[in-house]
Each structure stands twice: as structure tokens, then as C-alpha cells.
N, C-alpha and C positions, 0 to 999 in steps of 0.2 A: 504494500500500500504506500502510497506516493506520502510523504513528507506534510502536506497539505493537510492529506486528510488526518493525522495521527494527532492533532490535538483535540482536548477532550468534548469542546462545544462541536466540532464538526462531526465526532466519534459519539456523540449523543442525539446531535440532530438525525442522524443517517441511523438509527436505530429506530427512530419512529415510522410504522409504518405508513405509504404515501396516502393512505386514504383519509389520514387523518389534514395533510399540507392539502388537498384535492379538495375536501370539504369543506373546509377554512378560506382557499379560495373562492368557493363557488359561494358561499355566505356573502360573503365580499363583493364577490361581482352584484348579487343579488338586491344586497343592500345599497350598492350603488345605482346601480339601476333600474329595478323596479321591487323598493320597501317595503311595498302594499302587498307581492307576494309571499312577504314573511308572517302575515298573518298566519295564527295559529292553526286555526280553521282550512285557511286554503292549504297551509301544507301540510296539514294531516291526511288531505285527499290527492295530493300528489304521493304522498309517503305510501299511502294504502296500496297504491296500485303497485309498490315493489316488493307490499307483502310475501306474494306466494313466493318471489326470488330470492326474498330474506331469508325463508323457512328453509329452501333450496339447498340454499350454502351452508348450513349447518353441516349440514349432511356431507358435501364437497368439500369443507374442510376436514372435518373428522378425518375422509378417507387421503387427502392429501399429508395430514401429520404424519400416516402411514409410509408416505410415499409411494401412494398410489394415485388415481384419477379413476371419477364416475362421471361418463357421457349420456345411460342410461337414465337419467331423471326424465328427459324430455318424450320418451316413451312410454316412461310410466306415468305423466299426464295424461298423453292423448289417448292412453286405453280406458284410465279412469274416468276423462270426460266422457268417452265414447259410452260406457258402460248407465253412469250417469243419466247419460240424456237420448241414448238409444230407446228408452222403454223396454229394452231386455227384461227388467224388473220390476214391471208397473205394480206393484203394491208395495214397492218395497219401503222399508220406515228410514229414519234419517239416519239407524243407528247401525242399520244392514249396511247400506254406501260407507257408513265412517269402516264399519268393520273389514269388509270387502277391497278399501283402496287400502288399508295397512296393511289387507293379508298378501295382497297384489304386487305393494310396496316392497315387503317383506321378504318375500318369495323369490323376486327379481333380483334384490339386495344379495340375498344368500345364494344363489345362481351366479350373480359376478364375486361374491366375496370365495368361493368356492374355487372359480375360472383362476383365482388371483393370486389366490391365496398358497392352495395346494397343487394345483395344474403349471403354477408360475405361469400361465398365460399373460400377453401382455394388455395390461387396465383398458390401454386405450380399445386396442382391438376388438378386447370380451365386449366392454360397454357401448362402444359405439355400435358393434355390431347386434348385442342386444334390442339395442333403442330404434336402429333399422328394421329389425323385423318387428316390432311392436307397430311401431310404423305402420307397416306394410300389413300385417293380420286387422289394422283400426282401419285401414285404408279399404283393403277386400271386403270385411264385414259393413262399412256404410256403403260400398260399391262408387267408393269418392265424391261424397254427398253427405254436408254434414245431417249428423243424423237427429237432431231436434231440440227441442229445448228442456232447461234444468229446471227442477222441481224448483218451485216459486219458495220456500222456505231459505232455499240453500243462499238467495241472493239477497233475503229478506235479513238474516243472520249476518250479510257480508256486510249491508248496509248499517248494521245500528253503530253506538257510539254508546262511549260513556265520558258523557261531558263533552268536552270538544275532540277526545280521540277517539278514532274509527275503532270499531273494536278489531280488524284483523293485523294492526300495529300495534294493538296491546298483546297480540295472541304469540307473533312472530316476536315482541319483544321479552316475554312468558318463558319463551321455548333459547331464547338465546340465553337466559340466566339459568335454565336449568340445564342446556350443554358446557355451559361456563362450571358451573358447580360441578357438573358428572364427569368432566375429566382433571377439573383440579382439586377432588375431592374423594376418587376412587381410585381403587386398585387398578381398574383398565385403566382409567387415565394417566397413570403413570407407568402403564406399559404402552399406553402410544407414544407419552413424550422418550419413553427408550428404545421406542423399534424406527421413531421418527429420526433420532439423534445420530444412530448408530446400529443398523438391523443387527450385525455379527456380532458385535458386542452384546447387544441386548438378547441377543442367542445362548451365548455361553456364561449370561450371567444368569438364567435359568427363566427370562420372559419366553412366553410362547407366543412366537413371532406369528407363525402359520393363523393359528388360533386369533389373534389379535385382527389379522388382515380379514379374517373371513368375519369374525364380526363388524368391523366397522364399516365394512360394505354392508351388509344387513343393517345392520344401525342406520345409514345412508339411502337403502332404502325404502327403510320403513316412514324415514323423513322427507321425502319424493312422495310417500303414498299421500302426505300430512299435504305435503305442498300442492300435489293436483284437486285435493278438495277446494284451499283455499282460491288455487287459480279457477278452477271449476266454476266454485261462486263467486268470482269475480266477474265474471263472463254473461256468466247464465245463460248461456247455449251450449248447444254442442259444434264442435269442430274437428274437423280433419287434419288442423295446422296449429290448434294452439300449444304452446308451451316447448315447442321443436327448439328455439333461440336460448332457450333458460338455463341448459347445462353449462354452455359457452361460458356467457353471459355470470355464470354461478364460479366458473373456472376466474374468471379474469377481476371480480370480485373479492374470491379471496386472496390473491394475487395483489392486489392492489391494498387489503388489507396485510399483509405483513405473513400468511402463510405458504412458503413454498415447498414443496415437494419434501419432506421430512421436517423443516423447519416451520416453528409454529411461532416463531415471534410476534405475532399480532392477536394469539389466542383468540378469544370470540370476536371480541369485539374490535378489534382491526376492521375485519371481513365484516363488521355489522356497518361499521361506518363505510366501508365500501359502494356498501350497498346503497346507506344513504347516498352516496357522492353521483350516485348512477340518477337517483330521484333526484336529485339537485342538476343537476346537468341538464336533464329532462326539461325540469324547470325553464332553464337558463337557455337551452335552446326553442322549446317553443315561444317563449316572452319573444327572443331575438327574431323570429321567424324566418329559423332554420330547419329545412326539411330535413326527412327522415337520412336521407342520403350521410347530410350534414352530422346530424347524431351520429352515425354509425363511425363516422371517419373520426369524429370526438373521443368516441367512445376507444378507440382503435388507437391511437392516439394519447391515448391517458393508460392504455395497459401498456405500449410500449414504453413509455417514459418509465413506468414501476419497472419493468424488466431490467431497463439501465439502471436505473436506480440500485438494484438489487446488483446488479454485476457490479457498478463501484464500489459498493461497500461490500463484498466478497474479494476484491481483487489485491493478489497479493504483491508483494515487492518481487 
């Protein structure tokens, strides 16, 4: 590491994950430019809509601490909506769908923790190619026609608040204090941060690595079954396309919070402010009126800055 960077303000700045600097900015811009969308109110309905994304990345980072990656999230949306709002299950109670996208969730989750874990299959491969044929069986079964709409409950539940917050940012904030607590407070959690830190090591110091991988892919699934509800009632239709973007999306998130590929430096809430910064930007480019194009090259744009980021302060002399 160059000379520069070795004194201790630069050496603590470069510790903070950038989604914390991204979100500071976009506050910034915000406030300078339009203060009236810092209402509480208005960005409680900006924020809601990152909900199901939020929920997402829990899940993406667990399995990243691993030093792994899940591309399947985005497949296990669109089978859940599909399943949802098919009428496959027209009597069904609110509490069959809750049960049904965990078991779904779940199911999936231990299919790639399995691929990952004990097969050493590679993450990307198993999951991506998971979420393609999920894809693909949602696709054949509406015959590529979405197949209708979500039970009036599900968006009636999406829409309440308590107070001035929506309630599926209290839900997604609910669920990030309690993957915060479950891995800085249990015995798994401090076999992730040692299979994350150092697999071999954490091998022969008697963690079970295998075991480790294959849950927090399940774990991760089971938090995709959580998040295609919440996207589900977000929507209140059914679709052939939604939630395809979200694993991405969940990838570059954490990323941009401070956890990369065994490294967990930004713990939860890195990757929660992340996620904010993705809703703020949001913000920031519709006010400006900047097309979707425009977001995306933004978006693209702020994960590649985190990547630099992360290579100079990894970079050795």
C-alpha cells in the first residue's frame, strides 16, 4: 500500500463501507435540490418500494460471508408470484401462500446450498442456472401471459403504515436486526465469520465448512421465499418478469455495503444502507428526469466505483 494511504485518517476512512459516503451524498444532493422530497412521508414511499430488495440481500449477504453467491432469488419470485396469482389455489388462506413461498424458498435454498456446498459446484453456475429454469417452468405454465391478479389482502397488508412508516420498511427493517443478532450472537454466526475469513483454517480448526455452506444457502432461500411475498404485494399482479433484476441488483448492494466474497466488513447494515442509497438515487434521478437508461448506467457506475474502492484498500506494496 502506497505511502499515502498508510496514515490512520485515510486507513479509517477506507474502512467505511461506500454505501455509507453514496448515501451521504445523495442526502446532499437531495437537500440541495429538491428538500421537499425529504419529507418523511414521501420517503417512506420511495423506501417501501426497495422493501422486497432489502429483504433480498439479507439472504445475498449471509451467502456471500460464505464466499459464495445466490443468482436464484429472482426465480424464486417469479414462481411465487406465479403460484400466487395463477389461481392454482383458489381457496387458499393467506397463511397456505406465507407457508408455501418458504417451503418453495427453502427447498431451492437447500438445492443450491447442497450444489455448493458438497458437489463444490460453482455458486454462480448452480444458481443462475437454477433461476433459469424456474424461469422457464413460470414461463411454460402461464404459456407467457401473465397469469392474473393477487389476492386483494396481500396489497391491502402492503399498503398500511404505522404512523408515517409503511409497514413493509418496518418488516425489512425487523428482519435486518434479527440477521444482525443471528450471526453476531450464535454459534453459526461465528462459523460464517470463520469459513468467510479463512475456509482451510476454519476446516482444521474443527468449523464445519461443508455444513455451514449448505445452510446459508437455505437460510438465503428461505429469505427469497420472504422477499417474493413482499414483492408479490407490492405489485398485486401476477407477472412473467417481475423480480428477474433483484439478485443483480441484491449482488451489487451488498457490494456496495462493505461485504465481499468472505469478507463481511459492513455486517448488516453496510448492505442495508446500500440499499437505501439504491432508493435514494431513485429519488435523485426521477426529480432530475433521468430515464430509466440513465439509472441503470448510475447504478453501474456506483458498483464500479465500490469495486475500486475495495481494490485500493486491499492493494499491497
Amino acid at each position: 500500500m502506497s505511502d499515502a494511504l498508510k496514515t490512520p485518517v485515510i486507513r479509517t476512512l477506507l474502512r467505511v463501507p461506500p454505501a455509507y459516503y453514496v448515501f451521504t451524498l445523495l442526502l446532499i444532493i437531495l437537500f440541495v435540490t429538491r428538500p421537499q422530497m425529504l419529507d418523511f412521508n414521501v420517503m417512506g414511499t420511495f423506501v417501501r418500494q426497495v422493501a422486497p430488495l432489502g429483504v433480498l440481500v439479507l439472504g445475498q449477504l449471509l451467502v456471500m460471508r460464505v464466499k459464495s453467491i445466490d443468482l436464484s432469488g429472482g426465480g424464486i419470485i417469479l414462481l411465487v408470484n406465479y403460484f400466487i396469482s395463477s389461481g392454482t389455489f383458489p381457496d387458499a388462506s393467506p397463511g397456505f401462500f406465507v407457508v408455501l413461498s418458504l417451503a418453495i424458498g427453502t427447498a431451492i435454498g437447500f438445492l443450491n446450498g447442497w450444489m455448493v456446498g458438497r458437489r463444490r459446484v460453482s455458486a454462480v453456475i448452480v444458481t443462475l442456472a437454477v433461476s433459469i429454469v424456474l424461469v422457464g417452468l413460470v414461463q411454460y405454465l402461464a404459456s407467457g401471459k401473465p397469469p392474473g391478479d393477487v389476492p386483494r389482502y396481500f396489497n391491502e397488508i402492503y399498503n398500511t403504515r404505522l404512523g408515517p412508516i409503511p409497514s413493509p420498511v418496518i418488516f425489512w427493517f425487523i428482519l435486518t436486526l434479527v440477521m444482525s443478532a443471528f450471526l453476531g450472537l450464535t454459534v453459526f454466526g461465528r462459523y460464517v465469520a470463520s469459513v468467510g475469513e479463512n475456509t482451510q483454517a476454519a476446516h482444521f480448526s474443527g468449523v464445519p465448512v461443508e455444513r455451514t455452506v449448505i445452510v446459508a444457502h437455505t437460510l438465503a432461500g428461505l429469505i427469497a421465499g420472504i422477499a417474493a411475498l413482499v414483492q408479490t404485494a407490492s405489485i398485486a399482479v401476477g407477472s412473467v418478469r417481475v423480480g428477474l433484476d433483484l439478485p443483480i441488483l441484491a449482488v451489487a448492494a451488498t457490494i456496495l455495503g462493505g461485504v465481499v466474497f468472505g469478507r463481511g466488513e459492513g455486517g448488516v447494515w453496510g448492505p442495508f444502507f446500500g440499499v437505501l442509497s439504491f432508493a435514494l438515487l431513485f429519488v435523485v434521478m426521477t426529480t432530475q428526469g433521468v430515464s430509466d437508461a440513465g439509472r441503470l448506467i448510475a447504478q453501474g457506475m456506483i458498483i464500479l466505483l465500490a469495486a475500486i474502492f475495495y481494490g485500493v484498500r486491499s492493494s499491497k506494496p
